[in-house]
C-alpha positions in Angstrom: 0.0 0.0 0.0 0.9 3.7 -0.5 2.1 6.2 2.3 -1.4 8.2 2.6 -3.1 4.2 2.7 -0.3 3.2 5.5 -0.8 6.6 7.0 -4.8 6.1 7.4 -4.4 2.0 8.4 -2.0 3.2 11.3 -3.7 6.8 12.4 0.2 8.0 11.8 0.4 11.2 9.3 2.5 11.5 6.5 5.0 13.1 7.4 5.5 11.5 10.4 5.9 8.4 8.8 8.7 10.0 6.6 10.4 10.9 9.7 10.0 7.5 11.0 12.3 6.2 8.0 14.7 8.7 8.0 15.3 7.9 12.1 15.7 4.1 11.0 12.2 3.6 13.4 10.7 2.2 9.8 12.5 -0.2 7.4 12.9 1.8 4.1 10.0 1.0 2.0 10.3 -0.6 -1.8 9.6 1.4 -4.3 7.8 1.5 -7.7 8.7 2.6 -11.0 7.2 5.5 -10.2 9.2 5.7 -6.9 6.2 6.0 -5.0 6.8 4.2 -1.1 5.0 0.9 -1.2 4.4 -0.4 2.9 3.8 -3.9 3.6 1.3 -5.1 6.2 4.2 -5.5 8.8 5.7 -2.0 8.3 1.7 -0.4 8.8 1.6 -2.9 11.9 5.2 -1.3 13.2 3.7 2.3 12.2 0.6 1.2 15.2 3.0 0.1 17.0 5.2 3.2 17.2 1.5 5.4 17.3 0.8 3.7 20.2 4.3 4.7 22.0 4.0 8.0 21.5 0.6 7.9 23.1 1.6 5.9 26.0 4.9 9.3 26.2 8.0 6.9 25.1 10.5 8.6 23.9 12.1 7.4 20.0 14.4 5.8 21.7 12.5 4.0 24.3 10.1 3.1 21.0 13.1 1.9 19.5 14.5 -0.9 22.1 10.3 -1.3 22.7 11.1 -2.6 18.9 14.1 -4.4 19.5 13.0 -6.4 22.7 9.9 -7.6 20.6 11.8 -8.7 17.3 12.5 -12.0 19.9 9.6 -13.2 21.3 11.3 -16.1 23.1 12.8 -14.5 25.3 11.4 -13.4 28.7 9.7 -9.6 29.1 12.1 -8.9 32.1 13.6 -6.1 30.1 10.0 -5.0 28.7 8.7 -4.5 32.1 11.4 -2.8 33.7 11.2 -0.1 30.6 7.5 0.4 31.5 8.2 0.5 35.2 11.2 3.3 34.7 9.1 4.6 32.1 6.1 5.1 34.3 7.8 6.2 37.6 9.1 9.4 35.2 5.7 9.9 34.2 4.8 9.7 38.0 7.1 12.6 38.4 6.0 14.6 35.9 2.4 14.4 37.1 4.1 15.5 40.6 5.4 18.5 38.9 2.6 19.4 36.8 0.1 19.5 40.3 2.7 22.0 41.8 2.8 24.5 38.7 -0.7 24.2 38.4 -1.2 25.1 42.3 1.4 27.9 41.8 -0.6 29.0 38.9 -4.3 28.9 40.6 -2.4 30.6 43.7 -1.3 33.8 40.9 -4.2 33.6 39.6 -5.9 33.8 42.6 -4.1 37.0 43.7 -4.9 38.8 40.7 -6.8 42.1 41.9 -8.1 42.6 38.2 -6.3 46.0 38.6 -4.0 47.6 36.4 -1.3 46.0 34.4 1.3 47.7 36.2 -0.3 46.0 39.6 -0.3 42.4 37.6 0.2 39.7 40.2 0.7 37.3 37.5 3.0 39.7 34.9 4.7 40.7 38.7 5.0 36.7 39.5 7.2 36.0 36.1 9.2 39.1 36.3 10.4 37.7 39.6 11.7 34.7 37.8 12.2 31.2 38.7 11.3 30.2 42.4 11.1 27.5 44.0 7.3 25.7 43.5 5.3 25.0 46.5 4.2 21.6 47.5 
């Protein structure tokens, strides 16, 4: 199948899957005489796979020894797992931080008189620059 075919059977745009290739995430594809890309069913199942990575937040390279790690599937998922496990314990963390700006942010807000620009809490709270976030 062509690109804009592979593109709609894995939900993964165009140019993405260009990128893909050029990263080495994606086999290159044949080609025609027409040298128009021509995807088999496996690459379009390694395009959902990939899709499905980015959705779940792993990195390219975590995607990439995601596909490496399931090119053998006799071996044990020892090394699968602990990916996911470091992989969510940093999402964890980033939820952690993302409840303290958005505190610090409702507490600006918060502050905000509604007055004049030059009274800003919040334009006053980012001229101050970076402090520490509150728990």
């Amino acid at each position: 199948m062509r690109i804009g075919e592979a593109a709609a059977e894995s939900g993964c745009p165009i140019e993405t899957i260009r990128y893909y290739e050029r990263v080495g995430l994606l086999h290159p594809p044949l080609r025609t005489d027409g040298n128009y890309r021509v995807y088999a069913a496996s690459e379009v199942e390694r395009l959902r796979f990939i899709t499905r990575g980015r959705e779940l937040g792993f990195s390219l390279e975590q995607i990439r020894s995601l596909l490496g790690l399931a090119e053998d599937t006799t071996l044990p998922c020892a090394e699968v797992d602990q990916l996911a496990r470091e992989h969510l314990a940093d999402v964890k963390a980033r939820m952690r931080e993302l409840g303290q700006i958005k505190r610090e942010l409702q507490r600006t807000i918060d502050e905000c008189a509604q007055g004049q620009r030059g009274e800003c809490r919040i334009l006053h709270s980012l001229s101050r620059g970076r402090r520490k976030l509150r728990s």
